[in-house]
FIPARO-923098 format. One record per residue (C-alpha): x, y, z; residue in three letters; residue number from 1. Coordinates in Angstrom, 2 decimals, padded with zeros to 5 digits. Each point is the difference from the previous one (the first is absolute). Example, Ala and Ser with C-alpha at 12.3 -4.5 7.8 and 13.67 -1.06 7.14 Angstrom:
residues 2
        xx        yy        zz    aa     i
    012.30   -004.50    007.80   ALA     1
    001.37    003.44   -000.66   SER     2
This chain:
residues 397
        xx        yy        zz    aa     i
    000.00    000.00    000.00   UNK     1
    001.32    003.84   -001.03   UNK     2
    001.06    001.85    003.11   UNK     3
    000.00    003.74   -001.90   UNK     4
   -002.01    002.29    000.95   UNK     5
   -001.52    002.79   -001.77   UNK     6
   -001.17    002.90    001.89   UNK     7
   -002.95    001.46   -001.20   UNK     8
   -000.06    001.68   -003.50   UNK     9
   -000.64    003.57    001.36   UNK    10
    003.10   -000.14    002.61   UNK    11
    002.42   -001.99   -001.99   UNK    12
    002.58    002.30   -000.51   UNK    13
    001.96   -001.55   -002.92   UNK    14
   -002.88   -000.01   -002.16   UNK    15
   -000.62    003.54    000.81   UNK    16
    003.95    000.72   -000.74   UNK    17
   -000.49   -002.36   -003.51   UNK    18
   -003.10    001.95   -001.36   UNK    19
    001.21    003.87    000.81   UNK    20
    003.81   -000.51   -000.86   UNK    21
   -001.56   -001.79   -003.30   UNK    22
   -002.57    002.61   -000.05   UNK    23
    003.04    002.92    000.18   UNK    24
    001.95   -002.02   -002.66   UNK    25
   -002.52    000.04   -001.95   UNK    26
   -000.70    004.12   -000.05   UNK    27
    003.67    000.32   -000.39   UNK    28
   -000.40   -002.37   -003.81   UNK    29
   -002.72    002.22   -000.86   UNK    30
    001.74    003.19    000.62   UNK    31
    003.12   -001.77   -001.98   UNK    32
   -002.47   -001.21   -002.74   UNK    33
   -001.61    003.84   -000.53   UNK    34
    003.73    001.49    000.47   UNK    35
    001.50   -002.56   -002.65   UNK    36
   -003.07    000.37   -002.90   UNK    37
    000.89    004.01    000.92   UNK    38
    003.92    000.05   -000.52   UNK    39
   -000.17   -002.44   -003.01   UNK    40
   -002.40    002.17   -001.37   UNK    41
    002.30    003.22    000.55   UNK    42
    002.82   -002.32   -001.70   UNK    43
   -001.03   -001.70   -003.00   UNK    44
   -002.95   -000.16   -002.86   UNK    45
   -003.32   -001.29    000.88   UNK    46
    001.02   -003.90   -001.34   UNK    47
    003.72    000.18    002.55   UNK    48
   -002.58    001.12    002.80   UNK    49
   -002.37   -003.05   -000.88   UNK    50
    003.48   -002.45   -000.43   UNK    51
    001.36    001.69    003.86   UNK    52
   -003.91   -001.01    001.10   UNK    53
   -000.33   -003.42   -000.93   UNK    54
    003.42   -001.28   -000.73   UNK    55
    000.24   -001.83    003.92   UNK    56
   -002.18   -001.99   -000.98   UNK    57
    001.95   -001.87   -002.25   UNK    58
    002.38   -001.18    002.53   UNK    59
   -002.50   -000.29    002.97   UNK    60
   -001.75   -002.52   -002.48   UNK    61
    003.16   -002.15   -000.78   UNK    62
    001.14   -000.38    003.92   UNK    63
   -003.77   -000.06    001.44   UNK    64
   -000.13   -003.68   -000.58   UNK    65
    003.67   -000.56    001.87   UNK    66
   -000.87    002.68    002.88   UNK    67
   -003.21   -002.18    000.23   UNK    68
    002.39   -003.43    000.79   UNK    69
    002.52    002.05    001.73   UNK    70
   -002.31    000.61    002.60   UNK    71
   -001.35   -003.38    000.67   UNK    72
    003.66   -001.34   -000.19   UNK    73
    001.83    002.69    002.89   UNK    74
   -002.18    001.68    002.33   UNK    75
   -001.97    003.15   -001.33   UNK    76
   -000.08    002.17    002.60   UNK    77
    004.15    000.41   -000.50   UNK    78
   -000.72    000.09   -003.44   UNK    79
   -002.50    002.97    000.42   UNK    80
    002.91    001.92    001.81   UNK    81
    002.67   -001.14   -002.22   UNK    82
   -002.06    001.76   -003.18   UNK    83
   -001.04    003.45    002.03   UNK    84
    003.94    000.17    000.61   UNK    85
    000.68   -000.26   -003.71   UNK    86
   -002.97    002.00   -000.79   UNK    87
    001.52    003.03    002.57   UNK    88
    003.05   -000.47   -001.74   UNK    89
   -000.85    000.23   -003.00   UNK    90
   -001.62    003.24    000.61   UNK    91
    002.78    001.51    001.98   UNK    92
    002.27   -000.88   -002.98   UNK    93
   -002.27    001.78   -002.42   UNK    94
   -000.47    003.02    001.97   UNK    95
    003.80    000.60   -000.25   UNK    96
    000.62   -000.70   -003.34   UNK    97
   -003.19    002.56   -000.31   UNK    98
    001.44    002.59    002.53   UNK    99
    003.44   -000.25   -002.11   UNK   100
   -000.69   -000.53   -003.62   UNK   101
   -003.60    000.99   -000.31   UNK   102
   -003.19   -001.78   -001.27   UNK   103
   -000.01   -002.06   -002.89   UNK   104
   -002.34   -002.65   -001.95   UNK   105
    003.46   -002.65    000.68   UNK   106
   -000.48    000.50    004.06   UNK   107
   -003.62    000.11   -000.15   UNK   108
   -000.19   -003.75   -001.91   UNK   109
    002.83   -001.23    002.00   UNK   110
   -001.75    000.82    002.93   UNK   111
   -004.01   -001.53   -001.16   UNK   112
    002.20   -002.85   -001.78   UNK   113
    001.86   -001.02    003.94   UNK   114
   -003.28    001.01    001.78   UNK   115
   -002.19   -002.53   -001.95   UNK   116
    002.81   -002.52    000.28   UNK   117
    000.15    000.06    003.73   UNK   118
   -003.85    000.34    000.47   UNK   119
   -000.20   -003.47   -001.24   UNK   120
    001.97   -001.08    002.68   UNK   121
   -002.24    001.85    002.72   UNK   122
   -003.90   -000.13   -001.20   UNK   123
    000.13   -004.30    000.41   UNK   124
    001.80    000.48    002.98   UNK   125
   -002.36    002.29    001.30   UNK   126
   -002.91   -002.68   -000.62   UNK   127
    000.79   -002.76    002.33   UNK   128
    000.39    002.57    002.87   UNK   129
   -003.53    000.22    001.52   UNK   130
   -000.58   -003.92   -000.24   UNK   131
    002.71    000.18    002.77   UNK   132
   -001.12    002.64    002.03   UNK   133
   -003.79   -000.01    000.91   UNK   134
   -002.93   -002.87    000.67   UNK   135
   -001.46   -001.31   -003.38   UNK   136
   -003.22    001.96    001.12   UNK   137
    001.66    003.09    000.27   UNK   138
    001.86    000.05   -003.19   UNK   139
   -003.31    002.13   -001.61   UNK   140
    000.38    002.68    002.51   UNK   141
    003.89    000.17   -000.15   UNK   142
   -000.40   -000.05   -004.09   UNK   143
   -002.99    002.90    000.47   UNK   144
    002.02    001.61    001.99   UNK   145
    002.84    000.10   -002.02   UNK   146
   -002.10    001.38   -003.22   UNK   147
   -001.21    002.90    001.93   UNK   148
    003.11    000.92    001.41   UNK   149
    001.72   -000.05   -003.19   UNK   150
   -002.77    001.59   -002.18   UNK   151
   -000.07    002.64    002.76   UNK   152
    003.88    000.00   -001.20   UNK   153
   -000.18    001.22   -003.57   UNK   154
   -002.81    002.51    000.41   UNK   155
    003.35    001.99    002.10   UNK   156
    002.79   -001.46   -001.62   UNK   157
   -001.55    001.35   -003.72   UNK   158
   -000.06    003.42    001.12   UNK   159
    003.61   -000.19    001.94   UNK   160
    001.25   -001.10   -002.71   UNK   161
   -001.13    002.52   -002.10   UNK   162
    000.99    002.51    002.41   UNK   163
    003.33   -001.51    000.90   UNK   164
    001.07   -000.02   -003.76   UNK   165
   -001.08    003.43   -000.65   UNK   166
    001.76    001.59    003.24   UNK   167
    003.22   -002.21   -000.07   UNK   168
    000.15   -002.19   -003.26   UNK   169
    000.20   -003.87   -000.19   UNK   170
    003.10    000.15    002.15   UNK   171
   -002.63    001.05    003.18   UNK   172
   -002.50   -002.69   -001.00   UNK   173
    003.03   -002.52   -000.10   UNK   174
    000.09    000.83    003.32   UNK   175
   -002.98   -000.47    001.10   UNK   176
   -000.70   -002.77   -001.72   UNK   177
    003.61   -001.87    001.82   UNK   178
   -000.82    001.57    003.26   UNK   179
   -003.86   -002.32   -000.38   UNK   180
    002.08   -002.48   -000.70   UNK   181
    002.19   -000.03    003.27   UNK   182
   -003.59    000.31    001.57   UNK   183
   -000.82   -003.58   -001.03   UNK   184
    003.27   -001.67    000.11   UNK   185
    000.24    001.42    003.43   UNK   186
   -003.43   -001.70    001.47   UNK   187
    000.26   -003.15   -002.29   UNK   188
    003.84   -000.03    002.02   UNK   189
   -001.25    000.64    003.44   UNK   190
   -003.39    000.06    000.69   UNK   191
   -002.12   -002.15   -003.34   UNK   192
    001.40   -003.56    001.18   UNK   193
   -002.41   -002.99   -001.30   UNK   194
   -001.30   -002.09    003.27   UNK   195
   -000.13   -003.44   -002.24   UNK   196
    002.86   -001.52   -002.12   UNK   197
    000.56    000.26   -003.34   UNK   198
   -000.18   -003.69   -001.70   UNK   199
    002.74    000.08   -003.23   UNK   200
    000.31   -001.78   -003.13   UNK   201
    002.34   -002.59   -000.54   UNK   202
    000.91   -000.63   -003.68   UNK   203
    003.20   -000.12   -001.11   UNK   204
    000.07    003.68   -001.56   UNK   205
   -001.70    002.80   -000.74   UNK   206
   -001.24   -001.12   -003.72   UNK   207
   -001.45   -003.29    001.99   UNK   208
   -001.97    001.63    002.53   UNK   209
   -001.15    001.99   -002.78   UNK   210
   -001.60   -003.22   -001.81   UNK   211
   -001.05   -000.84    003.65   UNK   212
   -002.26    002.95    000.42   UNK   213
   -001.80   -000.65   -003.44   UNK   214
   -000.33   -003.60    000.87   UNK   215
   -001.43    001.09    003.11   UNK   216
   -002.92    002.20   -001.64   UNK   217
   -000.63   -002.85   -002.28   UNK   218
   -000.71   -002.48    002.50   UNK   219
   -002.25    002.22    002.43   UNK   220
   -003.26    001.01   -001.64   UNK   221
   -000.65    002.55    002.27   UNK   222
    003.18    001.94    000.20   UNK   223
    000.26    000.03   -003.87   UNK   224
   -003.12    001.78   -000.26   UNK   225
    000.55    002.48    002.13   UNK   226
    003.23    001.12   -001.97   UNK   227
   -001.64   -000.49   -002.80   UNK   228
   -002.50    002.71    001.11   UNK   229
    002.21    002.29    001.63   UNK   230
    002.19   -000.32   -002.91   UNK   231
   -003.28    001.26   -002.23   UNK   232
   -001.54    002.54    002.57   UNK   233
    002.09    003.46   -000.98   UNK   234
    000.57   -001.31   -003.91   UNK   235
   -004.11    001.02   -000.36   UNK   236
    000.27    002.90    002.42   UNK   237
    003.18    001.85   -000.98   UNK   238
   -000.81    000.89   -003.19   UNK   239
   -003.33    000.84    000.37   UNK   240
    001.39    002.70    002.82   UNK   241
    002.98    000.77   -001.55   UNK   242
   -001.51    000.08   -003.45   UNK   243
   -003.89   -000.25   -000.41   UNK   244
   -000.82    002.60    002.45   UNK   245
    002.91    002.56   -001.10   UNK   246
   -001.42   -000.09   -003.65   UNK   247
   -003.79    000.08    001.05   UNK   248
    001.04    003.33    001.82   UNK   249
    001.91    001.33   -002.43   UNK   250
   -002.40   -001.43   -003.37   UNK   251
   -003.21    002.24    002.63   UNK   252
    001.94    002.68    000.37   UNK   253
   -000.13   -000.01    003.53   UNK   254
    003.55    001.16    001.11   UNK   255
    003.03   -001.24    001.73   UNK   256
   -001.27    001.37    003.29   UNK   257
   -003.35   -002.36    000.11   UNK   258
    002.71   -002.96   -000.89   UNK   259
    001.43    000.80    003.21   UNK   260
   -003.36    000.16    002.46   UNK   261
   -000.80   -003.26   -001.98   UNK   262
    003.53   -001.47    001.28   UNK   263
   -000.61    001.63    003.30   UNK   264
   -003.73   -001.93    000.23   UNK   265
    001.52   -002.80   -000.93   UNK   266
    002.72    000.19    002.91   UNK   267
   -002.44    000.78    002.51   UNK   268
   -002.42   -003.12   -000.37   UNK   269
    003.00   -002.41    000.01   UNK   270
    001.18    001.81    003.32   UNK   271
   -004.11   -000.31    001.16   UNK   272
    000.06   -003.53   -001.36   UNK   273
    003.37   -001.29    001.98   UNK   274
   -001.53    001.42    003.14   UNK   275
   -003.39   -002.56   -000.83   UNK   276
    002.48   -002.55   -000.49   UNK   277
    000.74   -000.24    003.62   UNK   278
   -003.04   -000.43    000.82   UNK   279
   -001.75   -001.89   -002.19   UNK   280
    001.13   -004.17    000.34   UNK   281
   -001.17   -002.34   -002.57   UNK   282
    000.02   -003.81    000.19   UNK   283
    001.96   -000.07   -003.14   UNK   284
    002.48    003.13   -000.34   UNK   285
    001.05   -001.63   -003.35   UNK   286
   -003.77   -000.45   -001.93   UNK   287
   -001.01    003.54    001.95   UNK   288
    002.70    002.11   -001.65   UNK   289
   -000.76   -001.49   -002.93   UNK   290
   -003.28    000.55   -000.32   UNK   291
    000.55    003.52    001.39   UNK   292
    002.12    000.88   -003.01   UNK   293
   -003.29   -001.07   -002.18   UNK   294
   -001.14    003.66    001.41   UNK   295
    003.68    001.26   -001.14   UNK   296
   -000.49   -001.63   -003.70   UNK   297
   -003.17    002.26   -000.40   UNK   298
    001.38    003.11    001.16   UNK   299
    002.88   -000.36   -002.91   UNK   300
   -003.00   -000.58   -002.44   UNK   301
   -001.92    003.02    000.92   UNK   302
    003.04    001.97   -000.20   UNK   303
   -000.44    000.26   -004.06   UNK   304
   -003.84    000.37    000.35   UNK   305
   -000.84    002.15    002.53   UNK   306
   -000.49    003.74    000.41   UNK   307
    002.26    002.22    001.66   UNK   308
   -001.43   -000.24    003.98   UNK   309
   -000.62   -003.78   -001.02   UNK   310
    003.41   -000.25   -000.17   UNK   311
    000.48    001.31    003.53   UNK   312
   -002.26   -003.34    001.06   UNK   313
    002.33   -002.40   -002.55   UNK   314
    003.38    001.13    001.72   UNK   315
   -002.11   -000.43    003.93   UNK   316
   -000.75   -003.35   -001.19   UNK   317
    003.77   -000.73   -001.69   UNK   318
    001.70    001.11    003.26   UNK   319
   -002.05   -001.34    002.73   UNK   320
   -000.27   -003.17   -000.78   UNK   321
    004.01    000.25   -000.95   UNK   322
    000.43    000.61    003.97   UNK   323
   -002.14   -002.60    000.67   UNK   324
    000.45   -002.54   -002.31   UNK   325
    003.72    000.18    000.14   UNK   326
    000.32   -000.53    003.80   UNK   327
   -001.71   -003.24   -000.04   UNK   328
    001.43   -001.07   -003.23   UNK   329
    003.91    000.94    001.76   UNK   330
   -001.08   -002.29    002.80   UNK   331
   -001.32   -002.66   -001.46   UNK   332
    003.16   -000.51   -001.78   UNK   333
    001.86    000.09    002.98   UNK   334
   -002.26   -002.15    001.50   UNK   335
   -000.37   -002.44   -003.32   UNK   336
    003.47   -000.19   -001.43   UNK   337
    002.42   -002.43    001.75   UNK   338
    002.77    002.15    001.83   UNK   339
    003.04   -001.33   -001.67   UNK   340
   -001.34    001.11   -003.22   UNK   341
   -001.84    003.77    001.08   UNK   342
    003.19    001.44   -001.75   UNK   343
   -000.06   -001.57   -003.26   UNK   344
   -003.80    000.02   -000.31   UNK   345
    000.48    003.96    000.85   UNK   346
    002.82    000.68   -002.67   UNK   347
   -002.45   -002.02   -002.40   UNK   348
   -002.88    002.62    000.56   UNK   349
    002.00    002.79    000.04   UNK   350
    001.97   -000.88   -003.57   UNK   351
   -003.45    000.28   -001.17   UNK   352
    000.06    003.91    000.69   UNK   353
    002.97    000.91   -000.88   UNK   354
    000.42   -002.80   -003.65   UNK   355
   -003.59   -000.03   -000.86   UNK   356
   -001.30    003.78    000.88   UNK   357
    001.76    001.59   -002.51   UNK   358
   -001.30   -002.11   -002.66   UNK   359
   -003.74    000.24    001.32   UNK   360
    000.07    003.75    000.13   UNK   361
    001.50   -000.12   -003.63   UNK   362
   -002.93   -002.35   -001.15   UNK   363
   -002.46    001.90    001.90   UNK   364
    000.51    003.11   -001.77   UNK   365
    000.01   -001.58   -003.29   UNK   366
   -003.42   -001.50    001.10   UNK   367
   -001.14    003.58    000.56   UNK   368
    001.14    001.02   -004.07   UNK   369
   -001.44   -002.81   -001.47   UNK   370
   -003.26   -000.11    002.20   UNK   371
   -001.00    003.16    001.73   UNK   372
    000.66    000.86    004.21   UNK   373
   -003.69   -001.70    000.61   UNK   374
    000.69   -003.11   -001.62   UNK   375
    003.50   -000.54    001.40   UNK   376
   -000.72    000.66    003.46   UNK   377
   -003.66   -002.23   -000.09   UNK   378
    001.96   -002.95   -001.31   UNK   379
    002.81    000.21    002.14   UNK   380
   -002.72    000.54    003.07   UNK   381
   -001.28   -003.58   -001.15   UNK   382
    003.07   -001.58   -000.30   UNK   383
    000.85    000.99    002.96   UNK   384
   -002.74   -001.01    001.72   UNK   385
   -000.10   -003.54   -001.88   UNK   386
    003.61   -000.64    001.78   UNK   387
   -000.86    000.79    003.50   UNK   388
   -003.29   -002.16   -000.30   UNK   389
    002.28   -002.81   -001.17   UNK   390
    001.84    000.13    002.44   UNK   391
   -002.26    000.36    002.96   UNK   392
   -001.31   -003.54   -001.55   UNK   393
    003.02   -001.77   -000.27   UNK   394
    002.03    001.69    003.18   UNK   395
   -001.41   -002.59    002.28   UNK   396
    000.38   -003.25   -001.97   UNK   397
């Protein structure tokens, strides 16, 4: 019988120290992300600005897959500290070369090319964390938690940013940005210590715990699904976001500045919908957040259809049941997916983002010039929807 003992959720003070120094981290990327797209724009034509944005992910998508098995293999809360050191290093490095020889489009794709590299390394680590910290019952309110803390987070760090580039340059951001860092590394050093142990892989390398992991999904129904979801969630809702909604604004005339209170709506449900999250407990987490995201699906179809305050409703329903949906989804994979594998089944979800997402909003748009904003958004709504409802039927076989 297990001898740990968990304090309650709401005085545990390592979770607390895990979701704000995460939560801090994260308003420190934002600020770096705004100060970045600003200098590269300052720098270089529209198309090096658009290379300095999404050129990271290139590497983060060829190491996500190894960062996934290095942290099942060696323990991933050193490996979470290991990558905020490089990550603080690389931007103290940068900062100098900036301070000394200026900006330039070479430093500012070294920098996104390093940063996506050693992201990799981090984001799977970062996954098998919370297994080893909390009950299985409270890994909803720790993931809930976690979302509002950090989308709290990028409503300040996008305006810091903005004001940190404009008052000091990218060198001040750098800063910032390193000094969020040493936030994190410091509590995951001293304070964020998982209470149960970490179970590793044992293959022979790297490259077999690799096959491992995708033998693993193969043989259990249930965690194969759920990546298989997860891995198809943001492919239908990025674009529409990121590209359906910008050209429905744009196509009505509407302006950049009712983008933004769309954005802002948006934001505020999926805050208002985390906070639900801890309260509400379904039998099934897994077949609940799925059948939340149903909701989700039409709320990306009535974004091409709509009228303007209609649209107001659409982004409500898109972001509320994001904060909802997404906590019990998080847990139930932490719950569902066998521990030695969290890290490799992570890294397999997130190479969906950052390989697939480009490709999606690419096809997306050319959806939109073939078809019209209506159409696009409608069928992607019901192909959306058609994936979640397959796999609330098959995510308990």
């Amino acid at each position: 019988m297990s001898t740990t003992v968990f304090p309650p959720l709401r005085r545990d003070r390592r979770v607390h120290g895990w979701i704000m120094s995460a939560a801090v981290s994260q308003a420190g990327d934002m600020a770096w992300f705004v100060g970045l797209a600003w200098s590269a724009a300052q720098v270089t034509t529209p198309a090096g600005a658009g290379l300095v944005m999404g050129i990271g992910a290139l590497p983060k998508a060829l190491v996500l897959l190894y960062g996934g098995a290095l942290a099942d293999r060696f323990d991933g809360r050193r490996t979470m500290i290991l990558a905020n050191l490089a990550r603080i290093v690389v931007l103290v490095v940068a900062s100098v070369v900036v301070a000394v020889w200026g900006l330039s489009l070479a430093v500012l794709l070294a920098v996104a090319v390093v940063f996506g590299a050693v992201d990799a390394l981090y984001t799977p680590a970062s996954g098998t964390l919370p297994r080893r910290m909390v009950r299985s019952e409270d890994l909803v309110k720790l993931s809930a938690g976690s979302q509002l803390a950090q989308r709290l987070a990028i409503f300040a760090g996008a305006p810091l940013g903005g004001l940190l580039v404009a008052h000091g340059g990218l060198v001040t951001v750098m800063i910032a940005d390193a000094a969020s860092y040493v936030v994190i590394a410091v509590a995951l050093a001293f304070l964020v210590k998982p209470r149960l142990p970490q179970p590793v892989s044992t293959g022979r390398s790297i490259r077999a715990d690799l096959r491992d992991g995708f033998a693993y999904l193969k043989r259990d129904g249930r965690a194969r699904t759920l990546v298989i979801a997860f891995s198809g969630l943001n492919l239908f809702v990025g674009p529409v976001l990121a590209v359906g909604l910008v050209q429905r604004t744009h196509v009505a005339g509407w302006g950049s500045a009712w983008f933004g209170w769309f954005e802002a709506c948006s934001g505020i449900a999926a805050a208002a919908g985390a906070v639900v999250a801890m309260r509400w407990k379904p039998a099934d987490l897994a077949r609940s957040g799925l059948l939340v995201l149903v909701v989700q699906a039409a709320g990306c179809a009535m974004i091409g259809v709509v009228p303007k305050y209609g649209i107001f409703v659409a982004m409500a329903m898109i972001g509320c049941t994001a904060g909802i949906a997404s906590a019990q989804l998080s847990a139930a994979f932490q719950q569902s997916v066998d521990p030695a594998y969290l890290g490799r089944s992570f890294s397999i979800v997130n190479l969906s983002d950052e390989a697939i997402m480009p490709l999606a909003m690419t096809g997306f748009g050319a959806l939109i010039s073939v078809s019209s904003i209506p159409v696009a958004c409608v069928l992607v709504g019901v192909l959306f929807a058609t994936l979640v409802l397959w796999a609330a039927v098959r995510v308990n076989r």
